[in-house]
LOTORZA-10935 format. One record per atom (N, C-alpha, C): residue number from 1; residue in three letters; x, y, z. Coordinates in steps of 0.1 Angstrom, whole numbers, plus 5000, padded with zeros to 4 digits. Example, Ala and Ser with C-alpha at 12.3 -4.5 7.8 and 13.67 -1.06 7.14 Angstrom:
2
<1, "ALA", <5132, 4943, 5078>>;
<1, "ALA", <5123, 4955, 5078>>;
<1, "ALA", <5132, 4967, 5078>>;
<2, "SER", <5128, 4978, 5071>>;
<2, "SER", <5137, 4989, 5071>>;
<2, "SER", <5129, 5000, 5079>>;
This chain:
163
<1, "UNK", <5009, 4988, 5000>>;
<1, "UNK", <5000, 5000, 5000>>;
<1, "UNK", <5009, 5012, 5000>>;
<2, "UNK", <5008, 5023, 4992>>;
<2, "UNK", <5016, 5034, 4990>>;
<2, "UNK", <5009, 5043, 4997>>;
<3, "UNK", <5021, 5053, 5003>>;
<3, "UNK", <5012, 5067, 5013>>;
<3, "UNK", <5003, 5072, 5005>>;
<4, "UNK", <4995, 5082, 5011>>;
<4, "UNK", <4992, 5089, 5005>>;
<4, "UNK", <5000, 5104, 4996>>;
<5, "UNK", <4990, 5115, 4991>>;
<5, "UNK", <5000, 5125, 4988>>;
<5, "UNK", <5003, 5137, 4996>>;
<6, "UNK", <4994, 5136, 5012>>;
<6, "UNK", <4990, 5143, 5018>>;
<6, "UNK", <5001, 5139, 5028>>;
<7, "UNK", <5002, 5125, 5031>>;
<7, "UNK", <5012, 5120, 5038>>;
<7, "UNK", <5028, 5124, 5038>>;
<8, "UNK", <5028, 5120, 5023>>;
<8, "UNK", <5038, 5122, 5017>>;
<8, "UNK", <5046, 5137, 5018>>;
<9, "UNK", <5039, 5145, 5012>>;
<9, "UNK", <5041, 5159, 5017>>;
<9, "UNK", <5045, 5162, 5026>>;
<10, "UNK", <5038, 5158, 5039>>;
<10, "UNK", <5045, 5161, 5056>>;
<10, "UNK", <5052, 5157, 5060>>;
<11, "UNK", <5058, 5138, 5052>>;
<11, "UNK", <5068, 5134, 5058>>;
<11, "UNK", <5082, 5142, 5053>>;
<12, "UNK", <5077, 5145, 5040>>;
<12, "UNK", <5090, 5153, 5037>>;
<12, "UNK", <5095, 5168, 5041>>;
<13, "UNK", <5083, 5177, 5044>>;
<13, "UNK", <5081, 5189, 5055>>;
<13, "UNK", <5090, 5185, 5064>>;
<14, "UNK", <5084, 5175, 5071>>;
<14, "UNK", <5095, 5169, 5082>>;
<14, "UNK", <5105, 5167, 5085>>;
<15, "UNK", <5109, 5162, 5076>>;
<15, "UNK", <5128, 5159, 5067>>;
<15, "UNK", <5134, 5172, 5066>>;
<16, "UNK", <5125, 5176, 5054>>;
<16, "UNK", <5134, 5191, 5055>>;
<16, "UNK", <5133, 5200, 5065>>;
<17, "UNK", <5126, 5199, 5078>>;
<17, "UNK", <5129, 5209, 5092>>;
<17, "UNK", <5140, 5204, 5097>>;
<18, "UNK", <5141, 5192, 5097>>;
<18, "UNK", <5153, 5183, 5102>>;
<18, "UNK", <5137, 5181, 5115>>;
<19, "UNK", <5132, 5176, 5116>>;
<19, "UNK", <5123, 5171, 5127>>;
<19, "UNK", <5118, 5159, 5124>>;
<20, "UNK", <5122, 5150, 5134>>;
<20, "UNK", <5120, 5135, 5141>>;
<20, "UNK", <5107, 5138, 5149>>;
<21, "UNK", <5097, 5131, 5148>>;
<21, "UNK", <5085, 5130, 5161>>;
<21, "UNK", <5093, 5123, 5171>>;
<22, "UNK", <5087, 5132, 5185>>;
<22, "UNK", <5089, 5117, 5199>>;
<22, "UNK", <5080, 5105, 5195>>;
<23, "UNK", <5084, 5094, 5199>>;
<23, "UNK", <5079, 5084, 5207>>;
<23, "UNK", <5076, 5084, 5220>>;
<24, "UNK", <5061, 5089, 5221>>;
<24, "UNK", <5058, 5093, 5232>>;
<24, "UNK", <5051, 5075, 5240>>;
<25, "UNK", <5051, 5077, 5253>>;
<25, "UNK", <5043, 5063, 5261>>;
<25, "UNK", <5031, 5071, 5262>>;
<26, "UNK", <5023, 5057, 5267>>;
<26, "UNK", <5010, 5061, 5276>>;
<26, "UNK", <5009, 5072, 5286>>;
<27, "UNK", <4998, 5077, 5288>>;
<27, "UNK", <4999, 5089, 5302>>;
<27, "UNK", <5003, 5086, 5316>>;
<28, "UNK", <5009, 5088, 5321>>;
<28, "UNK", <5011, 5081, 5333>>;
<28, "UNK", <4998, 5081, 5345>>;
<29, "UNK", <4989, 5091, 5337>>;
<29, "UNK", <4976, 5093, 5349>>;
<29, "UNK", <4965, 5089, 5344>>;
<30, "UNK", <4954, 5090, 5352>>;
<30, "UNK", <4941, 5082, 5347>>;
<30, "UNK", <4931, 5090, 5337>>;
<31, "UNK", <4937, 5093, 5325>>;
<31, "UNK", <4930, 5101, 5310>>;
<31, "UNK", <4937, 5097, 5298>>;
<32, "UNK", <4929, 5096, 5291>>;
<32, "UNK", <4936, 5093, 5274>>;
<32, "UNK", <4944, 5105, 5272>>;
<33, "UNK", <4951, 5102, 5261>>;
<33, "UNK", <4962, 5111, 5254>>;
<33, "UNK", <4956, 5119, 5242>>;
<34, "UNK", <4947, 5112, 5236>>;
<34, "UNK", <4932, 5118, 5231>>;
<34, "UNK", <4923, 5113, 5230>>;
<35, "UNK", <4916, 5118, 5226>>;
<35, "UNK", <4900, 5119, 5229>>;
<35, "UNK", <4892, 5120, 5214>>;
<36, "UNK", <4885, 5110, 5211>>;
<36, "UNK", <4880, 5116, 5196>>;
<36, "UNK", <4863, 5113, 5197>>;
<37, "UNK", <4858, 5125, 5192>>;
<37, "UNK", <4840, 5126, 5190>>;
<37, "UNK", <4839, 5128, 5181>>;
<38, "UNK", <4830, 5122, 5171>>;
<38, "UNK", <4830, 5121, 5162>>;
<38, "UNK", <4841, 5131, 5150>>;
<39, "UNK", <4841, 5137, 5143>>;
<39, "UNK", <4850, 5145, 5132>>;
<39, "UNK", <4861, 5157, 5140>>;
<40, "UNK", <4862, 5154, 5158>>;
<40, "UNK", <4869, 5163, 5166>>;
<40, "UNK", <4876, 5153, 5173>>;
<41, "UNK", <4893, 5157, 5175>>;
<41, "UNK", <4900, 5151, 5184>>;
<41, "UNK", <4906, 5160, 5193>>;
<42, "UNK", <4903, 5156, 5205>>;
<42, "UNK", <4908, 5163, 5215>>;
<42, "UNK", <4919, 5163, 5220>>;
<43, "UNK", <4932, 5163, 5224>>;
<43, "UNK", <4944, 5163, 5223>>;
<43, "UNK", <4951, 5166, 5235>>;
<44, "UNK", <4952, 5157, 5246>>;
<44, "UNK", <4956, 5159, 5264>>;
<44, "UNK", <4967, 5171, 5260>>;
<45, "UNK", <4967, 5176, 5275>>;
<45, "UNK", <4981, 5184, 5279>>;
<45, "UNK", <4993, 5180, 5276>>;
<46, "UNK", <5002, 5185, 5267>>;
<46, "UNK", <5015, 5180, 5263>>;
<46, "UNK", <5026, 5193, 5272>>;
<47, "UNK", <5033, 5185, 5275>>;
<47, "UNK", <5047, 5191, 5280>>;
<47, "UNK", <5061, 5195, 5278>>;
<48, "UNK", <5067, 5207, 5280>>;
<48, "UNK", <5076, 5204, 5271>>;
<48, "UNK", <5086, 5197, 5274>>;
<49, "UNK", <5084, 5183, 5273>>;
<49, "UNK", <5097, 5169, 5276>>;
<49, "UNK", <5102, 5169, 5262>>;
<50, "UNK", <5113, 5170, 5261>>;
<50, "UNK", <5121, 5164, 5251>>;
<50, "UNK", <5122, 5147, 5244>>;
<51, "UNK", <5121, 5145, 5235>>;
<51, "UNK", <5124, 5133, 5230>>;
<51, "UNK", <5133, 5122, 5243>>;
<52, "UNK", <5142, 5130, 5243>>;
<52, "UNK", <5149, 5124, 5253>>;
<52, "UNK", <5141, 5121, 5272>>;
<53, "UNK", <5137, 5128, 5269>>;
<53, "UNK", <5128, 5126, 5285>>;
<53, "UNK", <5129, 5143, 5295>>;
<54, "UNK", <5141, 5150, 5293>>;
<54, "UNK", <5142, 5159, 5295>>;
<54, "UNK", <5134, 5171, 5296>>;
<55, "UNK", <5131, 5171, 5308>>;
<55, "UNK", <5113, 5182, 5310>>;
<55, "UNK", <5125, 5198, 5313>>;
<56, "UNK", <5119, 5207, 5303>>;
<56, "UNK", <5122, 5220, 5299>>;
<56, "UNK", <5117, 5224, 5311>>;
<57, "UNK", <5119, 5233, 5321>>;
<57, "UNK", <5117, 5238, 5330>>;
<57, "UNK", <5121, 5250, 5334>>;
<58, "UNK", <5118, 5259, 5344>>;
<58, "UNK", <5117, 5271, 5350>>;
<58, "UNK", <5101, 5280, 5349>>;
<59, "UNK", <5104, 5293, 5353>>;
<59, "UNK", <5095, 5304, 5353>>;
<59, "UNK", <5099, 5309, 5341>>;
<60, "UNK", <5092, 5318, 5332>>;
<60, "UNK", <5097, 5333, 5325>>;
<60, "UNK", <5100, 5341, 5331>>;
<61, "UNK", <5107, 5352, 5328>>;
<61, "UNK", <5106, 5365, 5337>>;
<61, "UNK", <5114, 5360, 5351>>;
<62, "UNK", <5120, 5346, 5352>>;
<62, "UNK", <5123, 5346, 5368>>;
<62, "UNK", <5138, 5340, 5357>>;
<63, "UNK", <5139, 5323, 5359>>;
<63, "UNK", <5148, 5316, 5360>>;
<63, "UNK", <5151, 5312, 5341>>;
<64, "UNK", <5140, 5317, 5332>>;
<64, "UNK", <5138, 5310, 5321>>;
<64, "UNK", <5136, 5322, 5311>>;
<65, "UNK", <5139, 5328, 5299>>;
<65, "UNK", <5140, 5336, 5289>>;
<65, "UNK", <5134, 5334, 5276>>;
<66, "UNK", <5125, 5345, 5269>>;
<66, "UNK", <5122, 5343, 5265>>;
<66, "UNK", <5121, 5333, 5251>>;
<67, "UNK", <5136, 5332, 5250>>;
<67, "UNK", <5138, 5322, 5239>>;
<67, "UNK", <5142, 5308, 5245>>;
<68, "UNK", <5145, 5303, 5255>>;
<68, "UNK", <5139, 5290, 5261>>;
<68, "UNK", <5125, 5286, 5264>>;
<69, "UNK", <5117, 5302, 5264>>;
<69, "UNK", <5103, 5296, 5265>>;
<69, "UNK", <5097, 5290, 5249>>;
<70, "UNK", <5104, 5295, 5236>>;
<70, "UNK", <5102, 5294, 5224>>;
<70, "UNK", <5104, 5279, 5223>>;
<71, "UNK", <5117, 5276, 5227>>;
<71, "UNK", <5123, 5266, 5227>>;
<71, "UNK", <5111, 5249, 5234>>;
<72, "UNK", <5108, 5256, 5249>>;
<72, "UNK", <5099, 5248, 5252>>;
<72, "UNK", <5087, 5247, 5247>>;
<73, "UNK", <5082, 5259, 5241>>;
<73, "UNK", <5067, 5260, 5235>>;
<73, "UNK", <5069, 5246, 5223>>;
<74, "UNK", <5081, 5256, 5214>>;
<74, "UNK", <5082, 5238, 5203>>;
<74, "UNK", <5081, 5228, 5205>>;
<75, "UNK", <5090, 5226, 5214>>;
<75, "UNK", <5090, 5210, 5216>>;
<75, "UNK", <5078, 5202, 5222>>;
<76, "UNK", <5068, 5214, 5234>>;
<76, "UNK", <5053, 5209, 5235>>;
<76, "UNK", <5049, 5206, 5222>>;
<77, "UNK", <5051, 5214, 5212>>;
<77, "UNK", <5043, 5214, 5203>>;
<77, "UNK", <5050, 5201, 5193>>;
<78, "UNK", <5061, 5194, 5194>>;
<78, "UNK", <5063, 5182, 5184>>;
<78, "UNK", <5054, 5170, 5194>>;
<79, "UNK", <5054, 5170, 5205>>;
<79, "UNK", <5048, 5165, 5215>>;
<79, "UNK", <5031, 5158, 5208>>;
<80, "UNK", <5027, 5174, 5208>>;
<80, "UNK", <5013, 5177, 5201>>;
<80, "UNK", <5010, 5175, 5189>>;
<81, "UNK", <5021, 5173, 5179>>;
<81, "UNK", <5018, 5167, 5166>>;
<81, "UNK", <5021, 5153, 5169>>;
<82, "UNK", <5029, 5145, 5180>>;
<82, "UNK", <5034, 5131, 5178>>;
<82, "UNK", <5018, 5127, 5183>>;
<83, "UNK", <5011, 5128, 5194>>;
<83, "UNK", <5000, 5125, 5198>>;
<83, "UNK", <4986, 5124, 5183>>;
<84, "UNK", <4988, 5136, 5177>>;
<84, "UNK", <4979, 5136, 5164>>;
<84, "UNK", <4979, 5125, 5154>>;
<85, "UNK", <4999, 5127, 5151>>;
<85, "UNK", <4996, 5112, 5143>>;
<85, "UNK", <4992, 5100, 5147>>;
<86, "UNK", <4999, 5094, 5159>>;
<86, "UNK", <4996, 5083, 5165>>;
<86, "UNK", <4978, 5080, 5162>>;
<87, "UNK", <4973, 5094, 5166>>;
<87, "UNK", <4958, 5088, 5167>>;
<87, "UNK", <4951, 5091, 5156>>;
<88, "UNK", <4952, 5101, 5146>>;
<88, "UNK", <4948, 5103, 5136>>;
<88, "UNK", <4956, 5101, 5122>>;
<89, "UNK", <4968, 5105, 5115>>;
<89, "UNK", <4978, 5104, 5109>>;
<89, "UNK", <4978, 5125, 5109>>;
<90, "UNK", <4990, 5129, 5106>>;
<90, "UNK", <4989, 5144, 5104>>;
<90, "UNK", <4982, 5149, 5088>>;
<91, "UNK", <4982, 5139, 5082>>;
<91, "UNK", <4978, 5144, 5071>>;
<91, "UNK", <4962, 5146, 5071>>;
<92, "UNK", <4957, 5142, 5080>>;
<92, "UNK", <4941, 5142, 5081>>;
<92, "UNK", <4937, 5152, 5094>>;
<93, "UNK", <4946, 5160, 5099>>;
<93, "UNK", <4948, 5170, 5112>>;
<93, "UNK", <4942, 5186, 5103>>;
<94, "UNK", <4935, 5191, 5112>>;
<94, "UNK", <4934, 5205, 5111>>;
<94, "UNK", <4935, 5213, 5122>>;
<95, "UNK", <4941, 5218, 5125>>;
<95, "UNK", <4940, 5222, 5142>>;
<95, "UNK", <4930, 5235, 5139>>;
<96, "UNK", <4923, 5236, 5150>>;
<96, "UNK", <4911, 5241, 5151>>;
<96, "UNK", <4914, 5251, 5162>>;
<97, "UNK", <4922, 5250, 5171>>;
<97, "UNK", <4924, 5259, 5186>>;
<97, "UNK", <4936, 5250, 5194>>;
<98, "UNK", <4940, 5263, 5196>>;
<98, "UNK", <4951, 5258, 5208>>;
<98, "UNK", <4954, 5267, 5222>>;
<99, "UNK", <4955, 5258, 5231>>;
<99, "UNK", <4957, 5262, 5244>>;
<99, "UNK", <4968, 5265, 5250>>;
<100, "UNK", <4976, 5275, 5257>>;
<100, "UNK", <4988, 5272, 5258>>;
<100, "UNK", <4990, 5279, 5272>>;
<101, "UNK", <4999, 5271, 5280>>;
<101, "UNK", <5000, 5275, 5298>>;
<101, "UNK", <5016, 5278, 5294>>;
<102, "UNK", <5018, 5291, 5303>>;
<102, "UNK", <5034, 5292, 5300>>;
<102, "UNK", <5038, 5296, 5323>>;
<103, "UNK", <5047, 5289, 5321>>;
<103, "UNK", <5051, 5289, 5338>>;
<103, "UNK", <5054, 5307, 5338>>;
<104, "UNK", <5053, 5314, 5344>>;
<104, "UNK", <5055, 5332, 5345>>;
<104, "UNK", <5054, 5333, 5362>>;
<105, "UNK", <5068, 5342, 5359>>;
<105, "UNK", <5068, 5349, 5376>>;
<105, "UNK", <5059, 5358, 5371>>;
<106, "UNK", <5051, 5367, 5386>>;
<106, "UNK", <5042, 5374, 5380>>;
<106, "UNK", <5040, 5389, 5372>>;
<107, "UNK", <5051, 5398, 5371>>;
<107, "UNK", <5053, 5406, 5361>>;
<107, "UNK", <5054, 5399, 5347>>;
<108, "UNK", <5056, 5389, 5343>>;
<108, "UNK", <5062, 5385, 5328>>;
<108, "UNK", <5045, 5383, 5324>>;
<109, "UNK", <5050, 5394, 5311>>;
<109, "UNK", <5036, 5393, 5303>>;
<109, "UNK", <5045, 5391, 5286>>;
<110, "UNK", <5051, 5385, 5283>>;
<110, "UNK", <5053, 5386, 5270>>;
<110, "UNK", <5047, 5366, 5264>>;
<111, "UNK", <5039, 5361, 5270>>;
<111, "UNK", <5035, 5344, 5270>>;
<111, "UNK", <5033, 5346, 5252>>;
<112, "UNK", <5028, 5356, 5247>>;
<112, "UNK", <5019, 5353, 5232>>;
<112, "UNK", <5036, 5351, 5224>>;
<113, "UNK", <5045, 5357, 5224>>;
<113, "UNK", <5059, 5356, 5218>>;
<113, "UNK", <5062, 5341, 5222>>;
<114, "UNK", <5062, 5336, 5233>>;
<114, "UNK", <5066, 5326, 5235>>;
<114, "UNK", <5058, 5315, 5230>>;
<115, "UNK", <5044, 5315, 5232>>;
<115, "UNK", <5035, 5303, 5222>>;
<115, "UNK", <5038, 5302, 5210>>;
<116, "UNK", <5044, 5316, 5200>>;
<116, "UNK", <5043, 5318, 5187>>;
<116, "UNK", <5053, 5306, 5184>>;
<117, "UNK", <5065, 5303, 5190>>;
<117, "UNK", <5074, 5290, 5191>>;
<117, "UNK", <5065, 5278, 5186>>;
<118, "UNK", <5053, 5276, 5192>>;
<118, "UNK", <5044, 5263, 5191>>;
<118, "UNK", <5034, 5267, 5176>>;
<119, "UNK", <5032, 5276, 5177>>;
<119, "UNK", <5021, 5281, 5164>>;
<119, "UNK", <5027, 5281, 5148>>;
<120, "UNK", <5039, 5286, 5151>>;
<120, "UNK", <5054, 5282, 5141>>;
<120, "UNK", <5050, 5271, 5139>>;
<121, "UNK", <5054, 5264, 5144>>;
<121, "UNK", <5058, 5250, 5141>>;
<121, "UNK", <5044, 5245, 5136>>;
<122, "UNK", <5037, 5246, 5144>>;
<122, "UNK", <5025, 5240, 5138>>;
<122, "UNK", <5023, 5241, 5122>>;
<123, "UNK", <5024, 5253, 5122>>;
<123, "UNK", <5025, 5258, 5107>>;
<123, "UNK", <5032, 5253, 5095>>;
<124, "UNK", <5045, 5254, 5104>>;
<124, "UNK", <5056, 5247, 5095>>;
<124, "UNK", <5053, 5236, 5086>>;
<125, "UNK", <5048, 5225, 5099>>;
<125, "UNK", <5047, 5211, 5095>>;
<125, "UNK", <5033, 5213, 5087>>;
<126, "UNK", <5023, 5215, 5094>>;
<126, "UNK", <5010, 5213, 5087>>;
<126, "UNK", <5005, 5220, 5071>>;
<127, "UNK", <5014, 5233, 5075>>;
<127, "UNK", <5006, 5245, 5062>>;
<127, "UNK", <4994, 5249, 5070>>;
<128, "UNK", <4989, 5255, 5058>>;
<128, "UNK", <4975, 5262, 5060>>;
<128, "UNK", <4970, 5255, 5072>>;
<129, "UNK", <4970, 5240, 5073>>;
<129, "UNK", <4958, 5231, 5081>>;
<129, "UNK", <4966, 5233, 5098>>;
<130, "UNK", <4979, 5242, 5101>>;
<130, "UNK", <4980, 5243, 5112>>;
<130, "UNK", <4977, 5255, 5116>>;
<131, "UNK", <4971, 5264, 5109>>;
<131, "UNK", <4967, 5274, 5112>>;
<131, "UNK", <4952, 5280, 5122>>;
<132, "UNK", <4956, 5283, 5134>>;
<132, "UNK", <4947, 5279, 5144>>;
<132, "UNK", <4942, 5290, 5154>>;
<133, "UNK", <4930, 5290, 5161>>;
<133, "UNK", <4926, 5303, 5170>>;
<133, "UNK", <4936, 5297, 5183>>;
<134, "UNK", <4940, 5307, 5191>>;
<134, "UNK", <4947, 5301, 5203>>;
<134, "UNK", <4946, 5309, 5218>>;
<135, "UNK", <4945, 5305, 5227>>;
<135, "UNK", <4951, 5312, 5238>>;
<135, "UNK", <4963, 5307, 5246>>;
<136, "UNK", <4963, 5320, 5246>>;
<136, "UNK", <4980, 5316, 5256>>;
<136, "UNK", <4981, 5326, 5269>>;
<137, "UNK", <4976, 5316, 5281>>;
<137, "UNK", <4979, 5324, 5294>>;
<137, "UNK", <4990, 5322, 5303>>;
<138, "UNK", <4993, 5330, 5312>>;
<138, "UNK", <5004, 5326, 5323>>;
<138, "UNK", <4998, 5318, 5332>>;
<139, "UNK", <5008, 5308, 5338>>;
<139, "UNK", <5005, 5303, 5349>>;
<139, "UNK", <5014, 5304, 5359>>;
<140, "UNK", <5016, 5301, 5372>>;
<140, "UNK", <5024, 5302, 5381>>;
<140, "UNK", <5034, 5291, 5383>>;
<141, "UNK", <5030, 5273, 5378>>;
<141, "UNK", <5037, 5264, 5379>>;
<141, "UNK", <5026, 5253, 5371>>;
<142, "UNK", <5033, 5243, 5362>>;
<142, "UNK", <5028, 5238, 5355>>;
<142, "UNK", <5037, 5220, 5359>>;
<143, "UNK", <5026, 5212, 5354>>;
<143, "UNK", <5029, 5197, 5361>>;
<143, "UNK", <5045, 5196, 5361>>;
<144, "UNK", <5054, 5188, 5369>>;
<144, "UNK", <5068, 5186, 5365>>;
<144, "UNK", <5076, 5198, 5365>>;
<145, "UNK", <5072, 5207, 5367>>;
<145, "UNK", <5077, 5222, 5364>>;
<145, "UNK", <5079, 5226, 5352>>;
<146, "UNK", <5072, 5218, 5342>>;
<146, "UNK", <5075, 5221, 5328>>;
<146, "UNK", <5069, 5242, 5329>>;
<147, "UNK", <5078, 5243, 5317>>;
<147, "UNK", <5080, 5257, 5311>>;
<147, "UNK", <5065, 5255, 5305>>;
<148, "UNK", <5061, 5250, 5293>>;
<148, "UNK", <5052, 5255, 5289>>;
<148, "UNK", <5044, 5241, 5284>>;
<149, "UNK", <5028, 5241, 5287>>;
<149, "UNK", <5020, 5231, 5283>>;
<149, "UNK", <5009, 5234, 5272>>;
<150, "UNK", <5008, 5227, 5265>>;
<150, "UNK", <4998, 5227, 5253>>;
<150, "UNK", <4985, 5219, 5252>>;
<151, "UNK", <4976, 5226, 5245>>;
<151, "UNK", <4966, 5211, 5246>>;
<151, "UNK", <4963, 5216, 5235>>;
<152, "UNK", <4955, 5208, 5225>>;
<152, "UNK", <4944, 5214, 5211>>;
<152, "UNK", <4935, 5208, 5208>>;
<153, "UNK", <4922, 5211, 5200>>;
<153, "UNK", <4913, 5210, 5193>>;
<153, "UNK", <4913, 5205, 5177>>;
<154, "UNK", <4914, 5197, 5173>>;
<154, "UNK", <4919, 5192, 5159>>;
<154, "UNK", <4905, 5187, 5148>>;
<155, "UNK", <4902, 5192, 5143>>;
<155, "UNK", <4898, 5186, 5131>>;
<155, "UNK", <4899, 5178, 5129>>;
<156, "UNK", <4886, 5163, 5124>>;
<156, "UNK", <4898, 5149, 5114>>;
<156, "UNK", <4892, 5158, 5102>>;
<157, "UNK", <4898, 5153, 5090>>;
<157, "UNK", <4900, 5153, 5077>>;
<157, "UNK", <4897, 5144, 5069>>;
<158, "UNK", <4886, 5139, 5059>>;
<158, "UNK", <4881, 5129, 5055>>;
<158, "UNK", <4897, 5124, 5045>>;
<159, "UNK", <4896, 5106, 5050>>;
<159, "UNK", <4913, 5101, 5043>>;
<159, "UNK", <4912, 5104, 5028>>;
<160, "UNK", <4923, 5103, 5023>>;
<160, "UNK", <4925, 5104, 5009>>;
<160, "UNK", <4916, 5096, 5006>>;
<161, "UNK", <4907, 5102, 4991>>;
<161, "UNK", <4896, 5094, 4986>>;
<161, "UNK", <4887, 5083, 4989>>;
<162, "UNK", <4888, 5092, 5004>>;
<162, "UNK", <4871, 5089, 5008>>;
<162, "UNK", <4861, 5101, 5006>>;
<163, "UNK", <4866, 5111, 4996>>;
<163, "UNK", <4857, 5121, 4997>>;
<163, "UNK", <4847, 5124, 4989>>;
């Protein structure tokens, strides 16, 4: 069976970012990793853990800058596309909304700079179909002490020629 063209396209997006998805496990807590109702997939809290296991951590504005928060935003966000494929494939993804928690001492208000890290990428990989309404608020401490957590709203996409 050959990919599709839709597939195809993002695996090679992929290549050329130089971006590997994690191999993410099961959740360690009592909730799915997604959620799907009918033509919508719901998409748990992702963290920014690294491939490697390595949870990105601190405050903004305290112990963490704003281009480490960039840095963590992304990597939530490869997090957030590894979860999509697993359960949908990305080529059938539309992100619809995204949520985004960033750890902030409480002066730091620059969190939307720092999501844009996640919104990027989304874009990157997806195109148009990662183009998404979002909020992005501060929080004071986030699971693990991750820097910054993601969750989204996704679209399915009817598969190549089922349409």
């Amino acid at each position: 069976m050959s990919e599709s063209p839709d597939r195809t396209r993002i695996r090679e997006r992929l290549t050329a970012l130089g971006i590997e998805l994690p191999t993410l496990g099961a959740p360690r807590y009592a909730y799915e990793a997604t959620t799907r109702w009918g033509e919508l997939l719901f998409v748990s809290g992702q963290i920014s853990r690294t491939g490697s296991g390595e949870i990105l951590r601190g405050r903004l504005g305290e112990d963490a800058t704003v281009e480490e928060g960039v840095r963590a935003a992304r990597t939530a966000a490869l997090n957030l596309l590894s979860r999509v494929e697993e359960a949908i494939g990305l080529e059938r993804a539309r992100v619809l909304k995204l949520n985004a928690w960033a750890a902030s001492a409480p002066d730091f208000v620059d969190q939307p700079t720092v999501v844009d890290g996640a919104s990027g990428l989304l874009i990157e990989v997806l195109g148009d179909a990662g183009r998404h309404a979002r909020t992005a608020l501060p929080t004071q401490v986030l699971p693990q002490g991750a820097l910054v957590e993601l969750d989204a709203t996704v679209a399915i996409l009817p598969a190549a020629g089922s349409r």
